[in-house]
C-alpha positions, 0 to 999 in steps of 0.5 A: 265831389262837389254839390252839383248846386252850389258848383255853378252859380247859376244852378244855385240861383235856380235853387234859391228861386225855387225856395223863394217861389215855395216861401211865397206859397207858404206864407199865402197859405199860412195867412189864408188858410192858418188865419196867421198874422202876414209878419209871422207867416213871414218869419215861419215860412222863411226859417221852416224853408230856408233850413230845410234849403240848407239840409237839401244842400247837406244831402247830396254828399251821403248819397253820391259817397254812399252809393254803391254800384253792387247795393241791392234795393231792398239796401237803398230803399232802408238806407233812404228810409234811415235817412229820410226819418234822421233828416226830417226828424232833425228839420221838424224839431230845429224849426220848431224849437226856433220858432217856439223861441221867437214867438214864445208869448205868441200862445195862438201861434204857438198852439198853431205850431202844435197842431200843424206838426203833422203836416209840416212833417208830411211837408218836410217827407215831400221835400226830402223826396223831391231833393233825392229825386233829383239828386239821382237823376244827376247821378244817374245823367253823369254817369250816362254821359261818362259812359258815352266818352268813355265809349267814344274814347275805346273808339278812339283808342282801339284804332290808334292801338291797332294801327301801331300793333299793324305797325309793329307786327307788318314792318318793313324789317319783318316783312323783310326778313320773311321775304329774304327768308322765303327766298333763300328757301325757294332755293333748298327747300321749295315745300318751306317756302310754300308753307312760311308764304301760307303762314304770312299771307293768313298772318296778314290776313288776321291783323287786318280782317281784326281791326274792327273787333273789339273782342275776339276769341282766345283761340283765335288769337293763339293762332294767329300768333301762332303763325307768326312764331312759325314765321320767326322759328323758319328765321332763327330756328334753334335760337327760339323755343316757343313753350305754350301751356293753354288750357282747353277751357280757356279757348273761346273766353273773350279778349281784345284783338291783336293784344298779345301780338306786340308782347311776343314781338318784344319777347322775340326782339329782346329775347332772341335778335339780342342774344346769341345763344337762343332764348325760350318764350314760354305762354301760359293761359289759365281761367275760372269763371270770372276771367282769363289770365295770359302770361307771356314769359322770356329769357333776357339780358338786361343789358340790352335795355337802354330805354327805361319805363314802358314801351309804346306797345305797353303803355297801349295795352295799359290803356286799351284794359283801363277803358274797357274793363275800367280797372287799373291793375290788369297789366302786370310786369315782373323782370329780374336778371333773367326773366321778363314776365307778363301777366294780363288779366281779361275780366269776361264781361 
């Protein structure tokens, strides 16, 4: 990234003013105190400030590439020491090799420059202070204001993800179909309608009490999705097997709400309306103490397939896991002839 000094022009014109305010004070301090000559109080104070103003620039790039979130203190304050003595070593011995030669013959100056090299270095250690001082104040208000558009992204982000996986998971031919399905039961087997109307009315009351959490529990998306295969199973009956491989631990870790919904959805649409024969939805939930893993397997034929990339449902998921959990490589697909598999991984924050 770019010098945040030199990347606006007024932001180097501040600099340079600041430089200048400190060159005038230099030279008044050189002239009154040090009884230098105003000419050569000039020359040291603009070469020993204006070098130090260039090597201020030079140091921002070790400190923001440098940085490491996970670094311990005691690492930042040697690696800042290293740099301070490398950075006010190399300032002290450049301006005085510079200002030995211009003024080489000059013997009362150059006994002055002898004798003033402990406070110039004392000088140079308050500079470079100062300058990473405020280097990490910028880093540190990009960063907060990253955080806050990124907090209001998610925002964003979550109410449009859910109200198109309400929009997937409540549609018309879903509800449809439920409907139609209830009402054939109503005739044959009252007991099943009851119970898939007791099914729908709970899934429905889950994908809208959720559009607010921003996580929930495993365990309670599992029986919402639950509900909503029973729903599907009363439809298709042998032609979906539901396989689920959960383990207990697992069931109170933490994931987006109504994440998986659009996932069975499109296991159930390309897995089982497509196929004539009934395909098997396998689900399987592992973790340790740093993360959950879902993945959501099913039977598919490919030919089926006429829309290429990824699906609006996916590429919502992609980004829903990019913004809270700031990585890119959660969301994984793996397809051949047969197979369609899912895996998502959920950092526990």
């Amino acid at each position: 990234m770019q010098n945040p000094i030199i990347s606006g022009r007024k932001t180097f014109y501040y600099y340079l003013g600041i430089w200048f305010i400190v060159i005038c004070f230099h030279i008044f301090l050189l002239v009154f105190s040090g009884h230098i000559s105003v000419g050569t109080a000039m020359a040291d104070s603009v070469v020993s400030n204006l070098l130090f103003g260039s090597i201020g620039l030079g140091l921002w790039y070790p400190i923001f590439y440098g940085k490491d979130e996970d670094e311990k203190l005691i690492s930042v304050i040697i690696n800042n020491v290293v740099g301070c003595l490398l950075a006010v070593g190399f300032w002290l011995g450049l301006t005085y090799f510079l200002l030995v030669s211009m003024y080489s013959t000059d013997q009362i100056y150059l006994g002055f420059i002898r004798k003033s090299l402990p406070w110039r270095a004392g000088i140079g250690l308050l500079y470079y202070e100062v300058i990473i001082m405020v280097y990490y104040l910028i880093i540190f208000y990009r960063n907060n204001k990253e955080n806050l558009i990124k907090e209001a992204e998610l925002k964003a982000l979550v109410k449009e993800s859910e109200l198109n996986s309400l929009k997937s998971q409540i549609n018309p031919h879903f509800l449809f179909n439920s409907l139609n399905s209830i009402s054939s039961l109503t005739m044959i087997e009252p007991s099943k309608a009851q119970e898939m109307i007791i099914k729908l009315s709970e899934f429905l009351r889950y994908t809208t009490s959720n559009k607010d959490e921003k996580l929930t529990s495993l365990d309670r998306e599992i029986n919402n999705i639950n509900r909503y295969l029973d729903i599907e199973k009363i439809r298709f009956g042998k032609r979906l097997v539901v396989k689920q491989d959960i383990q207990e631990a697992c069931c109170k870790l933490k994931l987006p709400g109504l994440i998986l919904q659009p996932l069975l959805e499109n296991a159930v649409k390309y897995g089982v309306y497509e196929s004539t024969e009934g395909s098997t939805i396998e689900m399987a939930c592992s973790c340790n103490s740093s993360a959950l893993s879902v993945v959501i397997r099913n039977e598919w034929d490919p030919e089926f397939q006429y829309n290429k990339g990824e699906g609006i449902g996916l590429r919502n998921i992609r980004s829903r896991l990019r913004i809270l959990y700031n990585r890119d490589d959660l969301l994984t697909i793996k397809k051949d002839n047969r197979n369609f598999e899912v895996t998502i991984i959920f950092p526990q924050i």
